[in-house]
C-alpha positions in Angstrom: -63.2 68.7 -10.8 -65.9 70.5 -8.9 -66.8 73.4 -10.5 -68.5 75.5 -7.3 -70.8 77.9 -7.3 -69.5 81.0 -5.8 -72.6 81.9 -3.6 -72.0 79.0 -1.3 -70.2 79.2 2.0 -69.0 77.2 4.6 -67.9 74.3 2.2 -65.8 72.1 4.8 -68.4 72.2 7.0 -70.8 71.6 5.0 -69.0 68.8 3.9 -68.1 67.1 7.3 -72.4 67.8 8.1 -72.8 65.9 5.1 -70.8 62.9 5.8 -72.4 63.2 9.1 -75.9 63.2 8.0 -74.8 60.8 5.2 -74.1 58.1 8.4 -77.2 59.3 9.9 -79.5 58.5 7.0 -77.6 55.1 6.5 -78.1 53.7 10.1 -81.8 55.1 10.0 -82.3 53.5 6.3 -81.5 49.7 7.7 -83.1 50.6 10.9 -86.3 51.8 9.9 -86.6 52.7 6.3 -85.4 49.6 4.1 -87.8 47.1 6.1 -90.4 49.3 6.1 -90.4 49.8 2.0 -89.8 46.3 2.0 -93.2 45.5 3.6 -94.7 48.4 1.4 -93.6 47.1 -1.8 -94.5 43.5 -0.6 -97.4 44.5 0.4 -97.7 46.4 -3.1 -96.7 43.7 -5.2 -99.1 41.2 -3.7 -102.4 43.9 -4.5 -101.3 44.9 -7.8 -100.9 40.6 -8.6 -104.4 40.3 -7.5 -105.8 43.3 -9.4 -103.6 42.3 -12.6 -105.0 38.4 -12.1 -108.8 39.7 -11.9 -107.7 42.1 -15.1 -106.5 39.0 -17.2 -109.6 36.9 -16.1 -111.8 39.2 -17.6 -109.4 39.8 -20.5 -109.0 36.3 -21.1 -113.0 35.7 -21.2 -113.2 38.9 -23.8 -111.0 36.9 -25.7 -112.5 33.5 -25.7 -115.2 35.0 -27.0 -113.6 36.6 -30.0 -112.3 33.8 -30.7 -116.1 32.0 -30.5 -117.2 34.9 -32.8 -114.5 34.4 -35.2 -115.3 30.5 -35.0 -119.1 31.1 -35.6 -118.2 33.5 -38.9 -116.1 31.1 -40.3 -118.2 28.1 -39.9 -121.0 30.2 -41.7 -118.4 31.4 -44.2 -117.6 27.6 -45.2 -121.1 26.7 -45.7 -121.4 29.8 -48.2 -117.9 28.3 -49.7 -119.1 25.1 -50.4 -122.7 25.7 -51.5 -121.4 28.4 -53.4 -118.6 26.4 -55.0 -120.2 23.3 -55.5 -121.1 23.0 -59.4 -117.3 23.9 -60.0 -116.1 21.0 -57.9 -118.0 18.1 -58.8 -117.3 19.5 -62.8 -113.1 19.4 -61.6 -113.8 16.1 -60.0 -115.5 14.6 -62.4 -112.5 16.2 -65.2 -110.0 14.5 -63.0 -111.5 11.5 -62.9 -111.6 10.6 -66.5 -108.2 11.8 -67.2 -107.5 8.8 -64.5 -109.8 6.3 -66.4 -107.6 7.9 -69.7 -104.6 7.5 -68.3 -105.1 3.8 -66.8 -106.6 2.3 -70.3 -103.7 3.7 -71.9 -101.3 2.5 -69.4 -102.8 -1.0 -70.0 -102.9 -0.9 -73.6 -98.6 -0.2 -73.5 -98.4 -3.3 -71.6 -100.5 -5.5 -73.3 -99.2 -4.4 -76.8 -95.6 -4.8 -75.3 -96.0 -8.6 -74.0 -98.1 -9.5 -77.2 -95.2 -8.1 -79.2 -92.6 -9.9 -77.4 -94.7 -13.4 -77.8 -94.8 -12.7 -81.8 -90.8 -11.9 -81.8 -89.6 -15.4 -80.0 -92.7 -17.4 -82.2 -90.6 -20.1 -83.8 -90.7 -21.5 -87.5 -91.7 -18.1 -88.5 -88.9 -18.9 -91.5 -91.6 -22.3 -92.6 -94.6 -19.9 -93.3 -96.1 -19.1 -96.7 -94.2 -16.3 -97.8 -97.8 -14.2 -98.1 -98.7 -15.2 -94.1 -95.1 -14.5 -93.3 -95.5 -10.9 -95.1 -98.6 -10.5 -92.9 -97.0 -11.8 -89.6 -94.2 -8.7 -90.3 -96.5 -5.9 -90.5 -98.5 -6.6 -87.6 -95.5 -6.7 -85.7 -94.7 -3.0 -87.1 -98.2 -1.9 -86.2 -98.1 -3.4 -83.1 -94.5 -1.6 -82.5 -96.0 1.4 -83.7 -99.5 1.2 -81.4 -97.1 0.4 -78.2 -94.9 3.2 -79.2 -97.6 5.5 -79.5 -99.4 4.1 -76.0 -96.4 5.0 -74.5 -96.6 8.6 -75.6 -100.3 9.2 -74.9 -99.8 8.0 -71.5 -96.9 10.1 -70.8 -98.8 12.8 -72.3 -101.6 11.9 -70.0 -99.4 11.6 -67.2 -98.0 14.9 -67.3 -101.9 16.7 -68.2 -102.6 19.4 -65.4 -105.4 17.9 -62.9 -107.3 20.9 -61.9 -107.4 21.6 -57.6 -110.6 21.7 -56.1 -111.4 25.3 -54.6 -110.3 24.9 -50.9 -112.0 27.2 -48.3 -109.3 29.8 -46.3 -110.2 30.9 -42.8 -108.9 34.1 -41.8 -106.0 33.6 -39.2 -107.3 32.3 -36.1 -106.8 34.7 -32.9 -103.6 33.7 -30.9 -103.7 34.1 -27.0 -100.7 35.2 -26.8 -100.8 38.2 -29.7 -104.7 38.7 -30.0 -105.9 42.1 -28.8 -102.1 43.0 -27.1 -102.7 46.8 -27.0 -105.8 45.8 -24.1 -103.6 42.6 -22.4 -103.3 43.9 -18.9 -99.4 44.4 -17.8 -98.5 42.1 -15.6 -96.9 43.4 -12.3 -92.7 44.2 -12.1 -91.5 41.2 -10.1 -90.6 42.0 -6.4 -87.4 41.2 -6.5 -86.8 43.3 -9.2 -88.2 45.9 -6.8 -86.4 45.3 -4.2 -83.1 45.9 -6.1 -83.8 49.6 -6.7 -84.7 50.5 -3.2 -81.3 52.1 -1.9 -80.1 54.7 0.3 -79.3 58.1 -1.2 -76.2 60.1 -0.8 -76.9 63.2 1.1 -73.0 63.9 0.3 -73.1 63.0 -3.6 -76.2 65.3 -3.7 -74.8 68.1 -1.5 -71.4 67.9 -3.9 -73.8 68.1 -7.0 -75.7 70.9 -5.8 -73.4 73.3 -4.5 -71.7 73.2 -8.2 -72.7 75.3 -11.0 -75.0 74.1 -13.3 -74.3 72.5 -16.8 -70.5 71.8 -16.4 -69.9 75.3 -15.2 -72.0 76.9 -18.7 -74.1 78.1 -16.0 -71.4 80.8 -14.4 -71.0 82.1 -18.2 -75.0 82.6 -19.0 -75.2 84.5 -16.1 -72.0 86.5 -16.4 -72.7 87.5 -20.0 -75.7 89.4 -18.7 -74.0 91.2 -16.0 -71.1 92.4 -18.0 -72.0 92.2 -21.5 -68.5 93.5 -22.4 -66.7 90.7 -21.4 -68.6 88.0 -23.9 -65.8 88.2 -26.3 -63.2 86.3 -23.8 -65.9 84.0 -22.1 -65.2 81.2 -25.2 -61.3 81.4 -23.5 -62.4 81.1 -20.1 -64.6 78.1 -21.4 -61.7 76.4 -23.4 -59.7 76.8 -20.1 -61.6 75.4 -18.0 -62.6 72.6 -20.1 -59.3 71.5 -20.6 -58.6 71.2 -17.2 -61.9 69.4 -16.5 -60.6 67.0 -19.3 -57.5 66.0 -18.1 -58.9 66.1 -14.1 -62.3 64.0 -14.6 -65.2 65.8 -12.7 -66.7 62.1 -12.5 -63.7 60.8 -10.3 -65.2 57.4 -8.3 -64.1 59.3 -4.9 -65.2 62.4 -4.3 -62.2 63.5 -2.5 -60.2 62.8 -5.5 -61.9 66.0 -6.9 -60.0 69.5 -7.0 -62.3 72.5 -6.5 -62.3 74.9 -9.4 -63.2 78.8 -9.0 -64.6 80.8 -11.8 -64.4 84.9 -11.6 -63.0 85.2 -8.3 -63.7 88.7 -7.4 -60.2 90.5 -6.5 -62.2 94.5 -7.4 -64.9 96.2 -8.6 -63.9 95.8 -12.2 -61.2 92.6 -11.6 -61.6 89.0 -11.2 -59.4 86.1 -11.8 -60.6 83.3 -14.8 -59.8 80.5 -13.0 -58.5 79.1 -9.4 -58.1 75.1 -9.6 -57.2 73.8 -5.8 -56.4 70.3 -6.2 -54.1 67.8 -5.0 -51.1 69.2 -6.8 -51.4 72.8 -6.0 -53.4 75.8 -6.5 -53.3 77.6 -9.5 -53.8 81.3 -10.6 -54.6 80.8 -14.1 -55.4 84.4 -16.3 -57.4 83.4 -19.8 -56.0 85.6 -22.6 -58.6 85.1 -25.6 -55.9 86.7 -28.7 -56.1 85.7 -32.2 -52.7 86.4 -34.2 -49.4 86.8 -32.5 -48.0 87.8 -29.7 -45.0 88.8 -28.6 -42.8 89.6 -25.6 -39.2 90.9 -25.3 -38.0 93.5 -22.3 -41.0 93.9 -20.7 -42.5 94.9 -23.7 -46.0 93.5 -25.2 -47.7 93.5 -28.7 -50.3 91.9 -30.4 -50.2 91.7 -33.9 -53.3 90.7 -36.0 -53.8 90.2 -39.5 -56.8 93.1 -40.8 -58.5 92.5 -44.4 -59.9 95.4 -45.8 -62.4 94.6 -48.7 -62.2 98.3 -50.2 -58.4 98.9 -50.2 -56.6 95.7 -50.1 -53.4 97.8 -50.4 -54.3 98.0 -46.2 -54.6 94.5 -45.7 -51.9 92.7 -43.5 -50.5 92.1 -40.2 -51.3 95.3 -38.0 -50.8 95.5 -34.6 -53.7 95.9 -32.9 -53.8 99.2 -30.4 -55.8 99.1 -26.8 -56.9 102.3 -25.2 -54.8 100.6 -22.3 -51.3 99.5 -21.3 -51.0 95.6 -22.6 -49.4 94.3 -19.6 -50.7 90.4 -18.8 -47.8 90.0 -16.9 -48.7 92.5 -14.5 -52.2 91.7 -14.5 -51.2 88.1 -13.3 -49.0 89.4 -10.6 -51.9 91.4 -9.0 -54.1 88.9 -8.9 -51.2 86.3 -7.5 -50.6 89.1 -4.8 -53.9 89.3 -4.1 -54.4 85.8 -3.6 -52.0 85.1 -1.6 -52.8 88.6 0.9 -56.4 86.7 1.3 -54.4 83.1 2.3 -51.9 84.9 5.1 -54.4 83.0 7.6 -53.9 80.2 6.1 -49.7 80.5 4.9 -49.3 81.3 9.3 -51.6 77.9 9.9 -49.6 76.3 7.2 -46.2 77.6 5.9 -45.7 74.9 3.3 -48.8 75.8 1.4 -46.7 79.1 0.1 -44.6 76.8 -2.7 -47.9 75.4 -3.6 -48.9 78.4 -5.2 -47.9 78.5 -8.6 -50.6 79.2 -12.2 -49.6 81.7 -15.1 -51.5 83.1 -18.3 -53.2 81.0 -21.2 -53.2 81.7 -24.5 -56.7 79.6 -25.3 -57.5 80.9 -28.9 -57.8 78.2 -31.1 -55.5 80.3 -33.7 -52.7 82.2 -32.0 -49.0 81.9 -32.2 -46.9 83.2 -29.6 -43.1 84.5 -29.2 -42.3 85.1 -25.9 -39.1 85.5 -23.8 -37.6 86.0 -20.4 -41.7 86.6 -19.0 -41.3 87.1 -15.3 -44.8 84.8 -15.5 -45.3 81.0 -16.6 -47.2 81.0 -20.1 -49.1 78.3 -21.9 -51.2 77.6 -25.2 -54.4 76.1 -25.3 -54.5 72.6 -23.1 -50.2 73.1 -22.4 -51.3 74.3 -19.5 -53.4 71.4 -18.2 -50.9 69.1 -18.8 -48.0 71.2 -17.0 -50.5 70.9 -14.2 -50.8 66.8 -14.9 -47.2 66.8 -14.6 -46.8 68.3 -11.3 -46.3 65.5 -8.0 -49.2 65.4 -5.7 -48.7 66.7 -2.5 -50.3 64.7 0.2 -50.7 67.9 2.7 -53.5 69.3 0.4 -56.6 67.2 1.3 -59.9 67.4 0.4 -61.0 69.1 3.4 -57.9 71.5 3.0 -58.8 72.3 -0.3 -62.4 73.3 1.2 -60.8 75.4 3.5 -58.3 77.1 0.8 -62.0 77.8 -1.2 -63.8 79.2 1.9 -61.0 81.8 2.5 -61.2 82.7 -0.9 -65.4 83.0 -1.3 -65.5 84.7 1.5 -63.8 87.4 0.0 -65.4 87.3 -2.9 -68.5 88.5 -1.0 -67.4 91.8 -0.6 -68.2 92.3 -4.3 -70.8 89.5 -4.7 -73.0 89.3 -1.1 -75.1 86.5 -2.5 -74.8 83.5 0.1 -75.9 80.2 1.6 -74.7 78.0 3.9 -73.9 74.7 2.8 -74.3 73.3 6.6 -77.9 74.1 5.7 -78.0 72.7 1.9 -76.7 69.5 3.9 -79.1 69.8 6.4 -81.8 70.4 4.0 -81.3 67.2 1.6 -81.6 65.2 5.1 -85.0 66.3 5.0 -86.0 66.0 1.5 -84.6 62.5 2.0 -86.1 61.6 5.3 -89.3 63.1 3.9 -89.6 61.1 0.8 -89.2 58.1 3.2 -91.4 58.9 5.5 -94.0 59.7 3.3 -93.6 56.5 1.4 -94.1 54.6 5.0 -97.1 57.2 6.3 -95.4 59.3 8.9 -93.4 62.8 8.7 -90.3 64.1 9.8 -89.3 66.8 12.0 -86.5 69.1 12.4 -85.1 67.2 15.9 -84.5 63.9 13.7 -81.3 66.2 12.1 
């Protein structure tokens, strides 16, 4: 949905001027412009590889030689380590040593006392010896057990004792090429084909559809309208809700951009009267009226009212559902009528061109407060809450007679009226014309030349 900006005029030709100049800028792009920033950033891409190899030639010899400094200090810092660590070492190595020797002569003195022990055991004729030499033979076999026994645990003991490490000398981390001194490593070139990729044509039509919108989703409209008529801020959140709704069901991003319908905000139809909202797509064009009400409201015979529900902190006994009196006649209805009436006076050109575009006509009012409730019966207009109406609209059978360029048309009969009461204008033949030029000159200036007006 294209949310336009009121002050533009001439919309379908400024649309056909676009696609026009669109083709123009395309055949000029592959003729001229795409070869020649191809040479350029060729061209580009081979100086800036030069100046980032000389960079990393002289940042690859600052780094060599931090990495000879840092070899130099640690060298130095070695020689301190070991000179002053020397005493402490030779004591641990000595230390260790002898616990070896320990160890060894105790490993030795297990074995020994194990084979002599086992040559006493299998001795025979122990049974023929004196009893007093046999007495002897058994208790040097029990001290024998006993020494081996004990052997065994001294050199487990041994085994197990803690041999000291010999201080070894650290070096701080040594400089890596890849990570040393990063924040000065020159930035190596983006790769031409990379390059390449991203030099396209512009749209002079995309940009000539995004500029003759209003700004910020349509928020734009609203900022500027609050200032004008400060009165009317309290309904602007409806007018908002309405025409987000209809934005949300009819993407403004639609991939074709004549898949878009045309919204109108504040058409002027009197000094003092506008309409909310005129949506022109390809389903029909729709008067729609925002009614911003909290509470409920009620129709029956022609007959309005709008209740709301008052609190009064100092007399509760007043509290309740009131309805709300308006120093004029409540008549939405009505309101709706003039403005369809009006609408369709400014389209009688365009009903003679095109008699079926009078059934195409259709919109009603929107209840878009958030906390309304509504009874209404036999209403002479079509009435809808919140995003009902978007949805009756989603509903509706496209009509292949209204295309894009005859919803342009529809929207130029009706901003041209609208200038009775809001002069402001600009040709979007020349908004067209003048993104050509911001286009061609952005080119041309890349590539050392300038454009002119006789190249639109």
């Amino acid at each position: 949905m294209l949310i336009i900006n009121k002050k533009y005029s001439n919309l379908l030709k400024g649309y056909q001027r676009a696609i026009e100049l669109d083709n123009q800028l395309m055949h000029e792009w592959e003729l001229n412009y795409k070869p020649e920033l191809n040479k350029a950033a060729n061209e580009n891409f081979i100086n800036e590889t030069k100046e980032y190899e000389e960079k990393l030639k002289k940042w690859q010899e600052l780094e060599n030689l931090e990495i000879a400094e840092w070899q130099s200090i640690q060298t130095a810092l070695k020689i301190e380590f070991d000179l002053a660590n020397k005493q402490k070492v030779d004591q641990i190595c000595s230390r260790n040593k002898q616990l070896k020797i320990e160890k060894t002569n105790w490993f030795i003195a297990w074995i020994l006392s194990l084979i002599l022990l086992f040559w006493i055991i299998i001795i025979p004729g122990k049974s023929h010896l004196p009893i007093a030499l046999f007495g002897i033979v058994i208790l040097f076999t029990f001290l024998l057990f006993s020494f081996s026994i004990t052997s065994l645990i001294v050199f487990i003991v041994k085994s197990n004792g803690e041999i000291k490490q010999i201080p070894q000398f650290i070096p701080t981390p040594k400089p890596l090429s890849e990570k040393w001194n990063t924040a000065g490593r020159p930035t190596e070139p983006e790769k031409v084909e990379s390059i390449l990729q991203k030099i396209v044509c512009p749209s002079v039509l995309s940009r000539w559809i995004e500029d003759i919108q209003f700004k910020d989703g349509g928020e734009e409209y609203f900022r500027n309208f609050a200032k004008k008529c400060p009165k009317a801020i309290p309904g602007i959140p409806g007018e908002i809700r309405m025409m987000q709704s209809i934005n949300c069901i009819f993407d403004q991003n639609q991939s074709q951009i004549d898949e878009n319908g045309i919204y109108i905000l504040g058409l002027r139809i009197g000094n003092k009267n506008d309409v909310d909202g005129i949506e022109i797509d390809k389903r029909g064009i729709w008067i729609l009226e925002s009614k911003y009400y909290d509470g409920e409201i009620t129709y029956d015979f022609g007959q309005w009212k709008h209740r709301v529900n008052n609190r009064h902190a100092a007399h509760e006994c007043l509290s309740g559902w009131q309805e709300k009196e308006y120093n004029h006649s409540l008549d939405p209805d009505k309101q709706w009528l003039r403005a369809f009436d009006y609408v369709i006076n400014l389209l009688t050109n365009s009903l003679r061109k095109y008699p079926w575009l009078m059934k195409m006509v259709m919109g009603g009012l929107v209840f878009t407060h958030p906390d309304v409730n509504v009874d209404i019966t036999n209403c002479p207009v079509q009435y809808s809450v919140g995003m009902d109406q978007a949805f009756l609209m989603q509903r509706e059978t496209e009509k292949p007679e209204l295309t894009f360029a005859r919803r342009l048309e529809i929207a130029d009969c009706l901003l041209d009226a609208n200038r009775k009461y809001e002069p402001e204008s600009y040709c979007s033949i020349q908004l067209a014309e003048k993104i050509y030029l911001q286009f061609v000159s952005f080119f041309q200036g890349q590539i050392g030349s300038r454009p002119t007006i006789d190249e639109v």
